[in-house]
mmJSON file of the N, C-alpha and C atoms, coordinates in Angstrom:
{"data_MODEL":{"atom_site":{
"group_PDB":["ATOM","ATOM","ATOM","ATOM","ATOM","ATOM","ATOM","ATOM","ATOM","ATOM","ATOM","ATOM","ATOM","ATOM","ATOM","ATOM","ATOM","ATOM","ATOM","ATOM","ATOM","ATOM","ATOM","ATOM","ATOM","ATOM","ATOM","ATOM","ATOM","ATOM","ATOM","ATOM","ATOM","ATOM","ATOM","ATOM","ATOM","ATOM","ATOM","ATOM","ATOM","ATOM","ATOM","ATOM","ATOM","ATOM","ATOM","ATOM","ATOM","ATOM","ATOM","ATOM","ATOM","ATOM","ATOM","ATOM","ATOM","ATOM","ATOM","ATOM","ATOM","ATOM","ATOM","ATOM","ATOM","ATOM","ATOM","ATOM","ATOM","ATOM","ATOM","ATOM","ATOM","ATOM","ATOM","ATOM","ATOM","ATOM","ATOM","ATOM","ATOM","ATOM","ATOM","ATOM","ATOM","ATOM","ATOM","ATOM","ATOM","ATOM","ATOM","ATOM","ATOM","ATOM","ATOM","ATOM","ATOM","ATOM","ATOM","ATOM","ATOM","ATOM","ATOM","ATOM","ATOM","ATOM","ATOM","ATOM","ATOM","ATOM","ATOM","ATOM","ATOM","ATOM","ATOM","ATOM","ATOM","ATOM","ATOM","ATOM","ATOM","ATOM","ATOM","ATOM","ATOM","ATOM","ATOM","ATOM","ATOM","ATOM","ATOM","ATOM","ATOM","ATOM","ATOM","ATOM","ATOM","ATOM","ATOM","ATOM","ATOM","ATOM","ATOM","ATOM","ATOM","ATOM","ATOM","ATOM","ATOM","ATOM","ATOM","ATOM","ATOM","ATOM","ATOM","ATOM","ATOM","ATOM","ATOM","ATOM","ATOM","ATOM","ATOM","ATOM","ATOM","ATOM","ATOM","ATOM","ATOM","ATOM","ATOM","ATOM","ATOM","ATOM","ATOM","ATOM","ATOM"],
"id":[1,2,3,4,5,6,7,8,9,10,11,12,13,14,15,16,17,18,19,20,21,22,23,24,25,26,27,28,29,30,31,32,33,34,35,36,37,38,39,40,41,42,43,44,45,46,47,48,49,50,51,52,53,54,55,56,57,58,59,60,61,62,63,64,65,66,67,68,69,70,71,72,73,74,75,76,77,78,79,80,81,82,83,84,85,86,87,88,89,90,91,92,93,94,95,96,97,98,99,100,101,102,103,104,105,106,107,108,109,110,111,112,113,114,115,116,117,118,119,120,121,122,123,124,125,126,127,128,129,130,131,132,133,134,135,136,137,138,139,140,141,142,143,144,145,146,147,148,149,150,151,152,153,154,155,156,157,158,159,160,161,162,163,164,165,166,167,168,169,170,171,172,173,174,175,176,177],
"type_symbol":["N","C","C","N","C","C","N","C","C","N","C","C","N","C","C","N","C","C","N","C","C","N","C","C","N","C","C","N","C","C","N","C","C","N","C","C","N","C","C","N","C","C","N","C","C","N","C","C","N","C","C","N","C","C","N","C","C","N","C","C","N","C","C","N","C","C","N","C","C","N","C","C","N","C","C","N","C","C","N","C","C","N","C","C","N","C","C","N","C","C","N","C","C","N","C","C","N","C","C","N","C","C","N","C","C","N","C","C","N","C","C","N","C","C","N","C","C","N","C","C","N","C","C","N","C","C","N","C","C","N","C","C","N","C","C","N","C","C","N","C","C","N","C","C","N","C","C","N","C","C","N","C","C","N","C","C","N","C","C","N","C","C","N","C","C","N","C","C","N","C","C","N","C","C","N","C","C"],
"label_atom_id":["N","CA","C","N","CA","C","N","CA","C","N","CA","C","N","CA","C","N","CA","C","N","CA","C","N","CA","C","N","CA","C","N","CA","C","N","CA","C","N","CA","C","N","CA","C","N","CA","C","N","CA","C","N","CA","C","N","CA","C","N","CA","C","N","CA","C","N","CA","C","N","CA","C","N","CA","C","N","CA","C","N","CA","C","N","CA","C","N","CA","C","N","CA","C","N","CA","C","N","CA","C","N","CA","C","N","CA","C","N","CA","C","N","CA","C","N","CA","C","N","CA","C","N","CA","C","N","CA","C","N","CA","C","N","CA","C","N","CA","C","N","CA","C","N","CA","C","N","CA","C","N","CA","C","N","CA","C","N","CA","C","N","CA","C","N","CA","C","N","CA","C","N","CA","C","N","CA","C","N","CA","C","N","CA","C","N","CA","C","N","CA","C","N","CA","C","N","CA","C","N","CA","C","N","CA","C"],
"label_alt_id":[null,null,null,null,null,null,null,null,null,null,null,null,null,null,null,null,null,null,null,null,null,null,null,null,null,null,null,null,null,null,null,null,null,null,null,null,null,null,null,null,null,null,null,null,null,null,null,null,null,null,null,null,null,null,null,null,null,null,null,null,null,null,null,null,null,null,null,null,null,null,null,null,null,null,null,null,null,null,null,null,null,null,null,null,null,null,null,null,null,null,null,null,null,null,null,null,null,null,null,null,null,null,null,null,null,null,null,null,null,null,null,null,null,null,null,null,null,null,null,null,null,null,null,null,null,null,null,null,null,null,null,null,null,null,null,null,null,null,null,null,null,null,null,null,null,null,null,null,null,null,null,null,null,null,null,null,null,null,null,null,null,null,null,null,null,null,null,null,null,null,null,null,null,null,null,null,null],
"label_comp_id":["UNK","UNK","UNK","UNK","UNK","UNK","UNK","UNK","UNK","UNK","UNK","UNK","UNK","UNK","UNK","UNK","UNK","UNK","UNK","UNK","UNK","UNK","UNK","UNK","UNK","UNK","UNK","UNK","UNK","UNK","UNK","UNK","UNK","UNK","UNK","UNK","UNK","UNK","UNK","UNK","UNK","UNK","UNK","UNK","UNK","UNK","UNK","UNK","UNK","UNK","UNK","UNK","UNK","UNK","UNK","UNK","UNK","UNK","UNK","UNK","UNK","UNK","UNK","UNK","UNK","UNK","UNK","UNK","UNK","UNK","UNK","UNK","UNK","UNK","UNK","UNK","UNK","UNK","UNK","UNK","UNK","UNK","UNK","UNK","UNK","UNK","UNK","UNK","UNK","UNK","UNK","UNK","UNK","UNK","UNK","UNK","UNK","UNK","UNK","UNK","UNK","UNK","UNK","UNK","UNK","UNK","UNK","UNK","UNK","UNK","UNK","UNK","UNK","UNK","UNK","UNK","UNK","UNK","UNK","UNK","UNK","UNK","UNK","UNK","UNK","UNK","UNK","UNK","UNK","UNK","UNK","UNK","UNK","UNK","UNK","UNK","UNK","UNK","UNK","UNK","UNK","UNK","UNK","UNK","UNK","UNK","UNK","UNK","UNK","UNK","UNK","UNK","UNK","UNK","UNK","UNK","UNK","UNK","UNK","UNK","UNK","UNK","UNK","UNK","UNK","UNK","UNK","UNK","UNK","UNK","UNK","UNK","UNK","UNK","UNK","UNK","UNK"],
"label_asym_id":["A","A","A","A","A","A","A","A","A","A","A","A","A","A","A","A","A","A","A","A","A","A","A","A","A","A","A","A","A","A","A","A","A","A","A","A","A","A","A","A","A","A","A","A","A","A","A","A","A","A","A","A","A","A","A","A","A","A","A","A","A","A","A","A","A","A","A","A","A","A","A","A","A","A","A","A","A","A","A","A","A","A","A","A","A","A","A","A","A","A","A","A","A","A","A","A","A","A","A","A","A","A","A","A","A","A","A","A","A","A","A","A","A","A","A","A","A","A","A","A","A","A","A","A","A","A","A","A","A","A","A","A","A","A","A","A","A","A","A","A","A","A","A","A","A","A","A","A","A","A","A","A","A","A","A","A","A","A","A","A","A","A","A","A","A","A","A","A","A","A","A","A","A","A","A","A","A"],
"label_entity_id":["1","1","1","1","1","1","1","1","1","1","1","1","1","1","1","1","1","1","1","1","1","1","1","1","1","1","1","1","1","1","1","1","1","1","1","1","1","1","1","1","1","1","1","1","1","1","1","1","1","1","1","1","1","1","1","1","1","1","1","1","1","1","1","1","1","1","1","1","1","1","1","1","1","1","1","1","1","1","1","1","1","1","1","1","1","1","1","1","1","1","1","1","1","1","1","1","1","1","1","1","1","1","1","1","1","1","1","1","1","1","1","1","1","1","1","1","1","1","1","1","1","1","1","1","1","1","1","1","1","1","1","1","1","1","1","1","1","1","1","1","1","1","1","1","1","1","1","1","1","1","1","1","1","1","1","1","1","1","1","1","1","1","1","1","1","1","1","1","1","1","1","1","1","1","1","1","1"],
"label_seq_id":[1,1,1,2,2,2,3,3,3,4,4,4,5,5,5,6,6,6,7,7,7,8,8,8,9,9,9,10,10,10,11,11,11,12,12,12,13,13,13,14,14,14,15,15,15,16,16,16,17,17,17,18,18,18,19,19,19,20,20,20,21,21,21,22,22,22,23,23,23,24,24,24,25,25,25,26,26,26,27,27,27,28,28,28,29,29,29,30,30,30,31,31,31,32,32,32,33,33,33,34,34,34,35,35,35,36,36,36,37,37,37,38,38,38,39,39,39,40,40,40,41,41,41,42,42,42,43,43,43,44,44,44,45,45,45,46,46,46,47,47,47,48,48,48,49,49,49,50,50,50,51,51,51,52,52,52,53,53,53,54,54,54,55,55,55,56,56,56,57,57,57,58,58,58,59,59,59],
"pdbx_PDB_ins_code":[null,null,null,null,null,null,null,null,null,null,null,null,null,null,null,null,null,null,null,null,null,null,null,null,null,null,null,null,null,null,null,null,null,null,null,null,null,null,null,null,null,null,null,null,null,null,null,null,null,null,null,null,null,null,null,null,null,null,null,null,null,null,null,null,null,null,null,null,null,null,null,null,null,null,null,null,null,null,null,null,null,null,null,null,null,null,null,null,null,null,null,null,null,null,null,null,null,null,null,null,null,null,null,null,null,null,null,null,null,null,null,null,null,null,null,null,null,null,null,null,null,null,null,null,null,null,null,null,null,null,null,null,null,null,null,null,null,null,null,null,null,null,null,null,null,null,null,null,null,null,null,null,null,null,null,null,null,null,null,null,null,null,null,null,null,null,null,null,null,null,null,null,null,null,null,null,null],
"Cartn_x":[0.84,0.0,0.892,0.532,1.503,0.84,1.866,2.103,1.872,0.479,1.072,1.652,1.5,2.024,3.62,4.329,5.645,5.488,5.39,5.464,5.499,4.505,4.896,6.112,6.5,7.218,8.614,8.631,10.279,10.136,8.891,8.565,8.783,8.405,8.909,10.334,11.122,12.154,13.21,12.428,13.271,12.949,11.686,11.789,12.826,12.638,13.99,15.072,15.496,16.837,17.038,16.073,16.317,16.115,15.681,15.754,17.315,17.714,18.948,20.0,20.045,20.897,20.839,19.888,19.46,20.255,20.208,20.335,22.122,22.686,24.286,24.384,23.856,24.357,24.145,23.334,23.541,24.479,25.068,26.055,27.218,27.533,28.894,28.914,28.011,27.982,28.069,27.125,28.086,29.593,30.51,31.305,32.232,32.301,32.563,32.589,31.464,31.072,32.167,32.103,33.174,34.29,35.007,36.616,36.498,35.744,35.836,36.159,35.562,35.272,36.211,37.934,38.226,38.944,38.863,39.79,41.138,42.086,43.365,43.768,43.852,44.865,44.009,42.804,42.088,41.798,42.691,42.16,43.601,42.873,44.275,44.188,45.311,45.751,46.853,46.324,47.121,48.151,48.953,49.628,50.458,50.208,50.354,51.118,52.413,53.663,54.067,54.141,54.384,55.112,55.852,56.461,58.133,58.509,60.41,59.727,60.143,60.63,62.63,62.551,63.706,64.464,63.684,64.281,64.473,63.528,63.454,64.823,65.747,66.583,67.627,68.258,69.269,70.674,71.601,73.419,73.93],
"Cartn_y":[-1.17,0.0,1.244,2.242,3.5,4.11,4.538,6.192,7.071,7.747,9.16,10.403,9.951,10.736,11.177,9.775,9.561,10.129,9.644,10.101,11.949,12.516,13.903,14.707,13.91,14.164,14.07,13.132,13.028,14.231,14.707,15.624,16.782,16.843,18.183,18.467,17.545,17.528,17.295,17.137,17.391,18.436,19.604,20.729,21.825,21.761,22.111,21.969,20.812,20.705,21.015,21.395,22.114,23.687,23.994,25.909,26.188,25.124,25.353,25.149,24.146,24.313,25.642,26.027,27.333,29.138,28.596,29.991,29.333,28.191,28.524,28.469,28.081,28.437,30.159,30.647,32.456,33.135,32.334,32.816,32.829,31.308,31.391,32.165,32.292,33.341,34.918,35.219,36.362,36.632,35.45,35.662,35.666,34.43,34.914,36.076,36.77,38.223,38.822,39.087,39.957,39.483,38.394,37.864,38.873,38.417,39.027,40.501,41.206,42.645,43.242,42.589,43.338,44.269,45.335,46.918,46.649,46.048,46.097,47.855,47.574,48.794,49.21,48.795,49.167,48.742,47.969,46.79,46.82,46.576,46.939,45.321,45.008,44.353,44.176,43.293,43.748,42.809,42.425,40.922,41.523,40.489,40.458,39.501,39.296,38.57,38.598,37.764,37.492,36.111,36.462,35.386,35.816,36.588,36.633,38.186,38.42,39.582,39.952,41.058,41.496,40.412,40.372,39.09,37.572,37.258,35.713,35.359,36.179,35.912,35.675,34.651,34.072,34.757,34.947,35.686,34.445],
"Cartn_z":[0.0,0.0,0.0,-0.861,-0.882,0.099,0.872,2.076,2.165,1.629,0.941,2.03,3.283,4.531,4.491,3.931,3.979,2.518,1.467,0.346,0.267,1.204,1.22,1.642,2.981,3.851,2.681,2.069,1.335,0.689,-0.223,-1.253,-0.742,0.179,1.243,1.639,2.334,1.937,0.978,0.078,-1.815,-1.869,-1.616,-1.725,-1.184,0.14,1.353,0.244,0.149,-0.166,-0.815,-2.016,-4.009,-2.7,-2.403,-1.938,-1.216,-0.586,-0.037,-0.874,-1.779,-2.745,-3.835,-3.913,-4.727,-4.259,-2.72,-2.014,-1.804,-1.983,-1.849,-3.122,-4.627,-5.454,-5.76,-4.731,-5.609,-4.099,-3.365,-2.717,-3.332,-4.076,-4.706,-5.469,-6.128,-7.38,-7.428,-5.984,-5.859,-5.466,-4.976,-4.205,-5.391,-6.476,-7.894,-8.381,-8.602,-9.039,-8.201,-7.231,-6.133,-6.595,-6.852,-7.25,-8.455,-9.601,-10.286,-10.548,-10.158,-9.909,-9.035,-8.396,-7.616,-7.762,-7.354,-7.903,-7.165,-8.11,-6.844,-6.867,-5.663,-5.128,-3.946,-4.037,-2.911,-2.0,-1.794,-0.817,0.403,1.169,2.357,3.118,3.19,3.947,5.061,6.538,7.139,8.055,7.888,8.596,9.917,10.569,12.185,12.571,12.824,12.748,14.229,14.866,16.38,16.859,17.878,18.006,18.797,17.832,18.744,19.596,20.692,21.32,21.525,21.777,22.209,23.368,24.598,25.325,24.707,23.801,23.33,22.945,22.149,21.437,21.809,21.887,22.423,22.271,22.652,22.443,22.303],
"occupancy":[1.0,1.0,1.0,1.0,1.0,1.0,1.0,1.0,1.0,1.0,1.0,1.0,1.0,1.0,1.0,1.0,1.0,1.0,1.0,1.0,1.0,1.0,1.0,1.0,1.0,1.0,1.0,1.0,1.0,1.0,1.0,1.0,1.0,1.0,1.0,1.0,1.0,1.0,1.0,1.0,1.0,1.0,1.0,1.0,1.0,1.0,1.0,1.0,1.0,1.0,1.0,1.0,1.0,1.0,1.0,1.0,1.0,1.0,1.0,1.0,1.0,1.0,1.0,1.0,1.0,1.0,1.0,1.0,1.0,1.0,1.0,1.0,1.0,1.0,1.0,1.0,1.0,1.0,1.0,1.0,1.0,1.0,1.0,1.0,1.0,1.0,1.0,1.0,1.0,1.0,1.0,1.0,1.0,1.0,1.0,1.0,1.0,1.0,1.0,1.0,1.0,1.0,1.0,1.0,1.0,1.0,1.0,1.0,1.0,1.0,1.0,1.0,1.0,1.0,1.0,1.0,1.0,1.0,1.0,1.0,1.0,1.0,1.0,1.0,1.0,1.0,1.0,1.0,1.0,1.0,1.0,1.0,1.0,1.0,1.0,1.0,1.0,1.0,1.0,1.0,1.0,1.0,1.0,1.0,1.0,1.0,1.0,1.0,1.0,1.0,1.0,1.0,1.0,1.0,1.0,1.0,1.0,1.0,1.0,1.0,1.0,1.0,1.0,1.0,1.0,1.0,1.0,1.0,1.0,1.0,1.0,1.0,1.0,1.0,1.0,1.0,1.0],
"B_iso_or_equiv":[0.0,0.0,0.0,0.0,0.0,0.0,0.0,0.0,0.0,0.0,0.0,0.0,0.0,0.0,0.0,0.0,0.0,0.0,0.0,0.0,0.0,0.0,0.0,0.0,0.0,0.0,0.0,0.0,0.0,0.0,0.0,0.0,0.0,0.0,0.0,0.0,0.0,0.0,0.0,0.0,0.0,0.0,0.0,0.0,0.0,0.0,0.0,0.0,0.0,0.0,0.0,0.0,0.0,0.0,0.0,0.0,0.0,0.0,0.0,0.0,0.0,0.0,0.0,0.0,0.0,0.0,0.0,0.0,0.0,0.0,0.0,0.0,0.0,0.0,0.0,0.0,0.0,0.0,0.0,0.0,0.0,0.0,0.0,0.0,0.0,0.0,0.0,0.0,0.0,0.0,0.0,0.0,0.0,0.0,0.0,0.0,0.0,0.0,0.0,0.0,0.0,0.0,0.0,0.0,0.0,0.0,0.0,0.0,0.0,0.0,0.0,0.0,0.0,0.0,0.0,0.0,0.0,0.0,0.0,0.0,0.0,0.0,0.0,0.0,0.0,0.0,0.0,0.0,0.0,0.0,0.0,0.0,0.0,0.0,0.0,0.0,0.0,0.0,0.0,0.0,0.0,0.0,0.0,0.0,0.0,0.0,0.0,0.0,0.0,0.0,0.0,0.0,0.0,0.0,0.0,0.0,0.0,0.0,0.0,0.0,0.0,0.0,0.0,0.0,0.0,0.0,0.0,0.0,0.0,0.0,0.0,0.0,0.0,0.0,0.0,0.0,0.0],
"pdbx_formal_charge":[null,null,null,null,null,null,null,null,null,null,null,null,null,null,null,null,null,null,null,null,null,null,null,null,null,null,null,null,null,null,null,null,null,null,null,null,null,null,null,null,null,null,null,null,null,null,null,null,null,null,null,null,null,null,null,null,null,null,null,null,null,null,null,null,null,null,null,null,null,null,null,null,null,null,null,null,null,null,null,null,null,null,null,null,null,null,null,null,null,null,null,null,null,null,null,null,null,null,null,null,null,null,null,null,null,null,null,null,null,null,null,null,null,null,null,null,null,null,null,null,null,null,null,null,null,null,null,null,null,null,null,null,null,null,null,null,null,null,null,null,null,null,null,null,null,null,null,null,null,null,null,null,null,null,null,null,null,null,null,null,null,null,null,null,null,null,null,null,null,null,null,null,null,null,null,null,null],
"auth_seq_id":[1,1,1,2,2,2,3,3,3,4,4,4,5,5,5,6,6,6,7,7,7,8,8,8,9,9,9,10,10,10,11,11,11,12,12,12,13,13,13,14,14,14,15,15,15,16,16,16,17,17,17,18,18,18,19,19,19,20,20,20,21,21,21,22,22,22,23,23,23,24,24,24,25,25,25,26,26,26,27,27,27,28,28,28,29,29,29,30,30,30,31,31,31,32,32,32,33,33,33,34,34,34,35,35,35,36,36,36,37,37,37,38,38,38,39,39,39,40,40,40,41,41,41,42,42,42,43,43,43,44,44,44,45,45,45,46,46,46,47,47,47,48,48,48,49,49,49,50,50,50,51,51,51,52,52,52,53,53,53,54,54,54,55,55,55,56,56,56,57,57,57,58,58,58,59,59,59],
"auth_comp_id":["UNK","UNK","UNK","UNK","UNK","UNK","UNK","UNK","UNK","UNK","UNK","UNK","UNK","UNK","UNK","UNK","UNK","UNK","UNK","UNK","UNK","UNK","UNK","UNK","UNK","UNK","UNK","UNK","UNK","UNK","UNK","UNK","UNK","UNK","UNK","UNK","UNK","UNK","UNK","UNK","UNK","UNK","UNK","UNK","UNK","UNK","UNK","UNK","UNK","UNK","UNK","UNK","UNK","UNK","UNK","UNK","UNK","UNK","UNK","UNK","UNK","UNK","UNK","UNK","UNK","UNK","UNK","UNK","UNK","UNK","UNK","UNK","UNK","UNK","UNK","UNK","UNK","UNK","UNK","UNK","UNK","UNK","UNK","UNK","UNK","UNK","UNK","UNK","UNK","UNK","UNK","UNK","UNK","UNK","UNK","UNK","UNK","UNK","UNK","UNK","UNK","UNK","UNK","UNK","UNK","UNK","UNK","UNK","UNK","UNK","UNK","UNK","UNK","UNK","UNK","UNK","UNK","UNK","UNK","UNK","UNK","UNK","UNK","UNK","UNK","UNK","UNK","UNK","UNK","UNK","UNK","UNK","UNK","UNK","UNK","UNK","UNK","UNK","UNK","UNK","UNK","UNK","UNK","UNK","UNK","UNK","UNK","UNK","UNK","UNK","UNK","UNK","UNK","UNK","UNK","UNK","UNK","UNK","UNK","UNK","UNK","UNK","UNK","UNK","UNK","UNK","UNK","UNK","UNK","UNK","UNK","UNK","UNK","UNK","UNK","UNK","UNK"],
"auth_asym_id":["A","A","A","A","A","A","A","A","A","A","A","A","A","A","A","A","A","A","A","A","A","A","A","A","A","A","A","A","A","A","A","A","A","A","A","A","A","A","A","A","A","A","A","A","A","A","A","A","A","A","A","A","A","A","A","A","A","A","A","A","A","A","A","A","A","A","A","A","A","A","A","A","A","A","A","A","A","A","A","A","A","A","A","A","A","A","A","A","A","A","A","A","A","A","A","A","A","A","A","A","A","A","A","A","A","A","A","A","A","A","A","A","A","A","A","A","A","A","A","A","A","A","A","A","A","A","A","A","A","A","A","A","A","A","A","A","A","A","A","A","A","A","A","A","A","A","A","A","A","A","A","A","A","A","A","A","A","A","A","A","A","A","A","A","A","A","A","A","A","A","A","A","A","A","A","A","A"],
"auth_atom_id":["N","CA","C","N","CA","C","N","CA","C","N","CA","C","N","CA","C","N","CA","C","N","CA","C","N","CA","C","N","CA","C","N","CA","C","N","CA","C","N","CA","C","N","CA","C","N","CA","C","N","CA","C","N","CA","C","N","CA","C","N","CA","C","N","CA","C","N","CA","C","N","CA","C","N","CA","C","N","CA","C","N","CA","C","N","CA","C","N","CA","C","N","CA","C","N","CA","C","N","CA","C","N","CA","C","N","CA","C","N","CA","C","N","CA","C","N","CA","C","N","CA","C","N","CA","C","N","CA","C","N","CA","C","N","CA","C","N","CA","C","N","CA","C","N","CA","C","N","CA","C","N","CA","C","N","CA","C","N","CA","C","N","CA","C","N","CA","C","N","CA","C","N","CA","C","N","CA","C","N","CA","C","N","CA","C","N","CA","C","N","CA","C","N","CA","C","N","CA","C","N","CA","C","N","CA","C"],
"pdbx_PDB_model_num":[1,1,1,1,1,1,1,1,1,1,1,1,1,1,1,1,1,1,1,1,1,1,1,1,1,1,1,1,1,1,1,1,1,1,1,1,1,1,1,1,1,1,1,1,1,1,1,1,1,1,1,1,1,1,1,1,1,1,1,1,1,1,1,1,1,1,1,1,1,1,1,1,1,1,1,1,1,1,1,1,1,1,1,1,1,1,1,1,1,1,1,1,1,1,1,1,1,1,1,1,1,1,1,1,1,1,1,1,1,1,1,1,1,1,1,1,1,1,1,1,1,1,1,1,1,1,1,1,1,1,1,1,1,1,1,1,1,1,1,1,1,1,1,1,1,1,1,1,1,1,1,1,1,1,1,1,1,1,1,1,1,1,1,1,1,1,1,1,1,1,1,1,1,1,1,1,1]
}}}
C-alpha cells in the first residue's frame, strides 16, 4: 500500500533541499562576481607577525 504521509514528507524535503541548494548556489555566485570585480589597489591588507621579542633571542 503507498504512504502518501511519507510520500509527502520526502517531497517536502526534496523541496527544502532544491531551496537550499538554490540559495548557496547564488552565494557562490556572488562571491565569484566579487573575485571578479576586484579593484586592486584598494584593498588593504594587514599581517600580524608574532612570536620573537627582544628578550626571546638568544646571544
Amino acid at each position: 500500500m503507498i504512504d502518501r504521509q511519507a510520500m509527502e514528507n520526502d517531497l517536502n524535503q526534496a523541496r527544502m533541499a532544491r531551496l537550499e541548494a538554490e540559495e548557496a548556489n547564488c552565494d557562490v555566485e556572488e562571491l565569484i562576481w566579487e573575485i571578479q570585480h576586484v579593484r586592486l589597489g584598494r584593498q588593504r591588507v594587514v599581517f600580524s607577525i608574532s612570536g620573537f621579542e627582544q628578550g626571546d633571542i638568544a646571544a
